[in-house]
C-alpha positions in Angstrom: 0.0 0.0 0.0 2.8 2.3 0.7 4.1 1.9 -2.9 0.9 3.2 -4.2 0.3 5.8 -1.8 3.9 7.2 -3.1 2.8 6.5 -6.9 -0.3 8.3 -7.0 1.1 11.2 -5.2 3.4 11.5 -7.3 0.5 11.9 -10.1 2.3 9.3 -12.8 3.2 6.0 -13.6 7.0 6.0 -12.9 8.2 3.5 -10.4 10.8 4.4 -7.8 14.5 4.5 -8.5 16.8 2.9 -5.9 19.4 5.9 -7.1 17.2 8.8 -5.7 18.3 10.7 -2.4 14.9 10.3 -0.7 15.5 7.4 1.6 11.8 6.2 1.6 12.1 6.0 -2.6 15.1 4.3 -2.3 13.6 1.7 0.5 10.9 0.9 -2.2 12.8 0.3 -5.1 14.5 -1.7 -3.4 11.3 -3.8 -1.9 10.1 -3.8 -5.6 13.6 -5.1 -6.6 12.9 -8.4 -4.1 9.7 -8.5 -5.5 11.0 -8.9 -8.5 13.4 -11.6 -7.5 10.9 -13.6 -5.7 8.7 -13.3 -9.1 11.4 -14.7 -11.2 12.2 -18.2 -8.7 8.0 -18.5 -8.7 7.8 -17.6 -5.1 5.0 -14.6 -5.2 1.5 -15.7 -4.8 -1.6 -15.1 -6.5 -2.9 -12.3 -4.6 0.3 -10.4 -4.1 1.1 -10.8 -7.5 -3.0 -9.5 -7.9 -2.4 -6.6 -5.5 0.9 -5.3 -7.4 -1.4 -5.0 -10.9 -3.3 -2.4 -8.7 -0.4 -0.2 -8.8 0.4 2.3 -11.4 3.4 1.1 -13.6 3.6 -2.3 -11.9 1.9 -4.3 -14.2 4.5 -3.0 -17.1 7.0 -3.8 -14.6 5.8 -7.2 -13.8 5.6 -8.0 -17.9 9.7 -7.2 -18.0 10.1 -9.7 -14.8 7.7 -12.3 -16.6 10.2 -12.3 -19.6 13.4 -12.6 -17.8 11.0 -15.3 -15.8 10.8 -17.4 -18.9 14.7 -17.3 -19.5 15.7 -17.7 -16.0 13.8 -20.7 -15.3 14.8 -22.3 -19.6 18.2 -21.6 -18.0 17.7 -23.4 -15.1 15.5 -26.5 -16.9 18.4 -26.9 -19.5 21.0 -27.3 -16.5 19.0 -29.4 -14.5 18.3 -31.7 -17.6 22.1 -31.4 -18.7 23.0 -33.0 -15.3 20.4 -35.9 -15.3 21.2 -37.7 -18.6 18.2 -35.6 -20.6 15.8 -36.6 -18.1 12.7 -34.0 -17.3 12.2 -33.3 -13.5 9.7 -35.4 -12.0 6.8 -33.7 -9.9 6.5 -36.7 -7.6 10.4 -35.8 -6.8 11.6 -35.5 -2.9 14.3 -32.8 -4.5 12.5 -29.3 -3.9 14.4 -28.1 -7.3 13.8 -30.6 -9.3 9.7 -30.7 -8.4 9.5 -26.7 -8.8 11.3 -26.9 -12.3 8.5 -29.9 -13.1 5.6 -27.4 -11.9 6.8 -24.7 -14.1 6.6 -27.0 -17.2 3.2 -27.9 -16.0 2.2 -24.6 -16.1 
């Protein structure tokens, strides 16, 4: 909600920068910055990922983190697969890794 509040009083759609003097701009970006992280490894969840949309400029935002999304995890599926003799991840697997990269197939 503070992201938001500090959007709309600003009056436009621009995000804020983790270079600007303003502490409380820079302590933000930054939060968006984790967010962004988090988004790429598939650890947001629906409704926070629902919540962000509500925010000016967040939903372009979130469209530049889905398409780094897709080549993190091809990245990660082609190593995975490189070290199992071709073999897709399971999603019955014990190995947290392996089961997450099987999910993200699914999906």
């Amino acid at each position: 909600q503070q992201l938001k509040q500090w959007v709309m009083e600003r009056g436009d759609d621009s995000l804020p920068s983790q270079d600007s003097s303003d502490s409380e701009e820079k302590r933000l970006a930054r939060w968006i910055s984790r967010q962004g992280k988090m988004f790429r490894k598939g650890r947001l969840h629906d409704f926070q990922l629902r919540l962000m949309t509500n925010i000016p400029g967040m939903p372009e935002r979130m469209e530049a983190w889905r398409k780094t999304a897709y080549d993190y995890h091809c990245q990660k599926l082609r190593q995975w697969v490189a070290g199992h003799a071709d073999a897709l991840p399971s999603i019955r697997s014990g190995d947290t890794e392996e089961k997450r990269l099987a999910r993200w197939i699914c999906d």
